[in-house]
N, C-alpha and C positions, 0 to 999 in steps of 0.2 A: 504494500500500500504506500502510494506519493503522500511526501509531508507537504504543507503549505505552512508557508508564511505571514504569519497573524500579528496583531498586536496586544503583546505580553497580557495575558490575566493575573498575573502578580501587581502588587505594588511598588516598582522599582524603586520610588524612594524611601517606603521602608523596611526593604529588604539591604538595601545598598545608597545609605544618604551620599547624595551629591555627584550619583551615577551621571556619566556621559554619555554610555552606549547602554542600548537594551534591544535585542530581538529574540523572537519566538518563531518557534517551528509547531506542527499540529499533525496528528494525524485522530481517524478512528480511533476508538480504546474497544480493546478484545472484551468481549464479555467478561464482567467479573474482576475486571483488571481494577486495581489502586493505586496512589500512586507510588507507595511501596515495591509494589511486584515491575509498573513500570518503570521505575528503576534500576531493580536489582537486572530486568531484564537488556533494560537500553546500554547499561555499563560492565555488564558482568562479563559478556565477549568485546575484545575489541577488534575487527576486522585488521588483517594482517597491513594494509595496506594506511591505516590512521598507525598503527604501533608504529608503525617505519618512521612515519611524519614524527612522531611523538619523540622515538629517539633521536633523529635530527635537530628537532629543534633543542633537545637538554642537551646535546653537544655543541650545539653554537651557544647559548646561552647560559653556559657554566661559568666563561672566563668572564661573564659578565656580573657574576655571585646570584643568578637570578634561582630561585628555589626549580625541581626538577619536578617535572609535570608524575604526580603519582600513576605507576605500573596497573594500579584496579580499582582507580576511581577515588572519586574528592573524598576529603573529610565532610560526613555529615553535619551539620546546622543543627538542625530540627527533623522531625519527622513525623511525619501522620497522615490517614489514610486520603486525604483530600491534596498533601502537600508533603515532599521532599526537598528541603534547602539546603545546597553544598557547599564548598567553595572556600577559600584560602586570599589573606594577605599576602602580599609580598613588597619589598620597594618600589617596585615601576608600578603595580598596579594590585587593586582586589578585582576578586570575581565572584560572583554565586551563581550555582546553578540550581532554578528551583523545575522540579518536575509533579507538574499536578494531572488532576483526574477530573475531570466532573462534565456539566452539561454543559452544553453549549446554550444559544438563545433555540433551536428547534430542537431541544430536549436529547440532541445526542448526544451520548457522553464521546470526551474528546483527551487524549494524554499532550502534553503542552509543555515542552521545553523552553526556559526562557533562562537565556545568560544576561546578565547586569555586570556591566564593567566600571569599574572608576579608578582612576590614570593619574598618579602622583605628579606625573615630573615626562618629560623629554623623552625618555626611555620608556615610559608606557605608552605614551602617546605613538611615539614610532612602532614600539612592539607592535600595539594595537593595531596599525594600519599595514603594517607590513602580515601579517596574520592573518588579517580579515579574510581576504578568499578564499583560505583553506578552513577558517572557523566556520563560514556558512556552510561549505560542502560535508564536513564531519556533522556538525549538525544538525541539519538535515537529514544526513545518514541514519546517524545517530538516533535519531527520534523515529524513524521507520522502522528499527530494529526491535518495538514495541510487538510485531507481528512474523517474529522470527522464531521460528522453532529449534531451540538446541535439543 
C-alpha cells in the first residue's frame, strides 16, 4: 500500500517547541493495528538498502562528534495505544518521531508518521537540507512497511 503525504496530526509544537520542519507520511492501518504494533512493525526490519544509507551517513558524520543514528530504532518518549513518540537531542539538531493510529475525518483508521525537527546552529540547518531527499524516500518507505508481512 502507497503512503501519502498529509499534514502532521501531532502537535508539532508541543511535541518539539520551536520546531522548523514537520512532515507526515499516511497510509491504511491493518485491522486491529495500534500505534504500538505500528511501530514495533515500521522499525523493527530495516530494509537493506536504508541500513547502507544509515551506515554512511554515521561514517561521515563521526569526525563531526555528531551522535550515531541507533542500529533498531529511536529511544522511546512516551507510548500508548493512540501515540508513539521517539527521538533524540543532539548538537546540530533534535528530532521526534511520533507514530499514531486512529480515524481519519471518513472514519478510516489511518497509521501517521510524522518527524519534527529543530536545528540548533549551521550544522543542522545544512544537515537538515542536505538529508532531506533521502529522509522523504525512507519515510515514506518506512511508513508503508505498516502492511509488510515478516
Amino acid at each position: 500500500m502507497k503512503s501519502i503525504s498529509v499534514a502532521p496530526v501531532v502537535n508539532c509544537s508541543e511535541i518539539l517547541p520551536g520546531f522548523q520542519f514537520a512532515d507526515a507520511y499516511s497510509v491504511d492501518s491493518p485491522p486491529g493495528m495500534d500505534a504500538v504494533d505500528a511501530t514495533r512493525v515500521v522499525f523493527s526490519h530495516v530494509p537493506g538498502w536504508i541500513a547502507g544509507l544509515m551506515t554512511l551517513r554515521n561514517k561521515l558524520v563521526a569526525p563531526l562528534g555528531l551522535k550515531a543514528g541507533p542500529p533498531t530504532g529511536f529511544p522511546v518518549i512516551r507510548e500508548a495505544a493512540d501515540e508513539v513518540l521517539m527521538g533524540f537531542d543532539d548538537k546540530h539538531l533534535d528530532f521526534r518521531i511520533a507514530v499514531t493510529v486512529g480515524p481519519d475525518g471518513a472514519n478510516v483508521r489511518r497509521v501517521v508518521v510524522t518527524t519534527v525537527v529543530r536545528t540548533h546552529n549551521l550544522l543542522g540547518r545544512s544537515y537538515l537540507r542536505a538529508i532531506m531527499p533521502f529522509h522523504r524516500l525512507i519515510a515514506r518507505r518506512m511508513t508503508e512497511r505498516v502492511w509488510v508481512k515478516d
